[in-house]
Residue, then its C-alpha position, 0 to 999 in steps of 0.5 A: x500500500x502507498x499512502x499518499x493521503x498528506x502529498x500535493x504529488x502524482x503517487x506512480x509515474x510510468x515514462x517509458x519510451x513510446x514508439x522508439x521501443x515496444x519491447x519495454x513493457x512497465x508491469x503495475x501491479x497489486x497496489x493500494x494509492x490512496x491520497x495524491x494528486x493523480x495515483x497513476x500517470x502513464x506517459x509513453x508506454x505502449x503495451x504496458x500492464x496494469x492488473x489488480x489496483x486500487x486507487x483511492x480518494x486521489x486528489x485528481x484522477x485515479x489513472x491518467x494515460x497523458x501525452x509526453x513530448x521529448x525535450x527535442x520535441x518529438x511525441x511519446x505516444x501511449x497505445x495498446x495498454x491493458x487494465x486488469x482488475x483496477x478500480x478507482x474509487x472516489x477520487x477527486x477526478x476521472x477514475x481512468x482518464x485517457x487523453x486525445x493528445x496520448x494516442x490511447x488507441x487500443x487501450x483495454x479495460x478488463x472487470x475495472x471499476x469506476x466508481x464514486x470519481x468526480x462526486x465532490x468538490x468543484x469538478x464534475x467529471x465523467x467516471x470514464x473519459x473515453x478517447x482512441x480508436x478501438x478503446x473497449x471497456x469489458x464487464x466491471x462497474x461504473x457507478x455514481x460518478x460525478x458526471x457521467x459514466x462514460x464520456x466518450x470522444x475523440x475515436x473510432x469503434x470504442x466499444x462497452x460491453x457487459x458492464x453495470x452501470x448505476x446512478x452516474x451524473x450525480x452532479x449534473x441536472x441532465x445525467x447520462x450514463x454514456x454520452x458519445x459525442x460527433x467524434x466517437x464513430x462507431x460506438x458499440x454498447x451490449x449486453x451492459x445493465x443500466x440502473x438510472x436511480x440515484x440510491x446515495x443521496x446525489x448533490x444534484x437532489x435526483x431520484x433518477x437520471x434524466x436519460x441514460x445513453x446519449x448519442x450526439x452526432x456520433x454516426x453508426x453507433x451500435x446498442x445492443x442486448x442491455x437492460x434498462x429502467x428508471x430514466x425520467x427521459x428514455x434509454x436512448x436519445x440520437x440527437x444529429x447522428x446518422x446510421x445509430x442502430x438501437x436493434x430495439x427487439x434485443x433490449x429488457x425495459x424493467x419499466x415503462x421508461x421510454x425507449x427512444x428519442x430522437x432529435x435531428x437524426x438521420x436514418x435511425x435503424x434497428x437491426x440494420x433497417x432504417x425504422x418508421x418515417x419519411x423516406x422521400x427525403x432520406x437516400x438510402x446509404x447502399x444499394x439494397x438498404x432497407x426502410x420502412x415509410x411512413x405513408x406520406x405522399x402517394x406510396x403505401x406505408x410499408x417496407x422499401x428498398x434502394x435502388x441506388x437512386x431511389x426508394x422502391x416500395x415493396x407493397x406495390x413496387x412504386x417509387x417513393x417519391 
């Protein structure tokens, strides 16, 4: 154990040398950090290890993976770095922080916890801070962090899979579980179990979370196979994003929250078909790709499929337009 709890200092620093060798592989492991600023900074250490640890009550975040340039100038970068068994609970911060500048491509989180970061004091941060591209976050808990679970930017086919999320958002009038902005591309979540009560009297007075997965702008988002309840708002709210397939039969409502929501969304889909609306102003994205129109104009309500160029009904094989 390293108690660090009267030191204004990051507790663990890992430098390695980033791209220059990728046979230098830094190995945390079975450690208590409690106290600090960040419990454990990682800077240029591709590939690197980190399995059964336990940051607490750190004055910043809990694991931080932050950019590191040479005094030459030239970029360290940080990627294919797996997380094994550690948790971050209560800490001042993020519990695990991954930033843009790092390159956390391929970063791998495998029954991690997030728990409790952000709560208190001025910050109000996400328990997650998602960035790179095939970042993915297996099993664990994310529950009653400051803002929300996941805040997720900055890649591409990031991915949450069998996770238990709980009551995140705490500080935040309008709390979300997951929240994937334009630069998340992408996104996959399945098989997670989402809990929207707040059950340990939340700084923002709420007895449940407004809504629980928030895609704004991120295309080509993936939700899948998770069970739900208690959101005021609804499970899934797609605000301008394209191709988001929520794959609606493969989801367990334990409540009468409401599913859907969508707010400037463009060719919602569900088990890859594009669901209910409109489809004289909305081409198709290949040819073959499946709609249902909503009766409008002279078509029939009904399936249609793309041509190419143009949606053919086919209740009667006219063209929706």
């Amino acid at each position: 154990m390293i108690d660090a709890g009267d030191v204004d200092a990051n507790v663990i620093e890992v430098i390695g040398r980033g791209q220059s060798d990728y046979r230098n592989n830094p190995i945390v492991r079975n450690l208590k950090i409690t106290g600090g600023n960040v419990g454990l900074r990682i800077r240029a250490a591709p590939y690197s290890m980190y399995q059964n640890l336990i940051l607490y009550q750190t004055g910043s975040h809990g694991v931080q993976i932050d950019e590191y340039t040479t005094d030459d100038g030239l970029e360290k970068r940080t990627f294919g770095v797996n997380f094994r068994y550690c948790v971050a609970w209560g800490c001042g911060g993020n519990g695990f922080r991954l930033e843009t500048d790092a390159v956390p491509n391929s970063t791998s989180f495998y029954g991690c916890h997030a728990m409790f970061n952000g709560r208190y004091g001025n910050a109000t941060l996400p328990g997650v801070h998602m960035r790179g591209f095939a970042t993915r976050w297996h099993g664990g808990t994310i529950q009653g962090n400051g803002g929300f679970g996941v805040d997720a930017r900055s890649g591409a086919t990031q991915s949450i899979y069998g996770a238990y999320f709980e009551g995140n958002g705490a500080k935040l009038d309008y709390p979300y579980a997951i929240f994937m902005s334009s630069t998340a591309s992408g996104f996959t979540v399945e098989a997670c179990y989402f809990q929207g009560a707040f059950f340990r009297n939340p700084p923002n007075g709420r007895a449940q979370s407004y809504g629980c997965i928030a895609v704004s702008g991120a295309p080509n988002v993936s939700i899948k196979n998770s069970t739900y309840r208690n959101y005021e708002d609804a499970f899934v709210l797609v605000r301008d994003a394209r191709d988001v397939d929520v794959h609606r039969a493969t989801h367990v409502p334990l409540d009468d929250t409401t599913f859907l929501r969508m707010d400037g969304a463009e060719r919602v889909r569900s088990s890859g078909v594009v669901q209910e609306t409109d489809l004289r102003g909305v081409p198709g994205a290949y040819r073959g790709d499946l709609g249902v129109h909503d009766g409008s104009g002279d078509a029939l309500w009904g399936l249609a499929i793309w041509n190419g160029r143009e949606w053919i009904s086919v209740m009667d094989s006219r063209v929706i337009g």
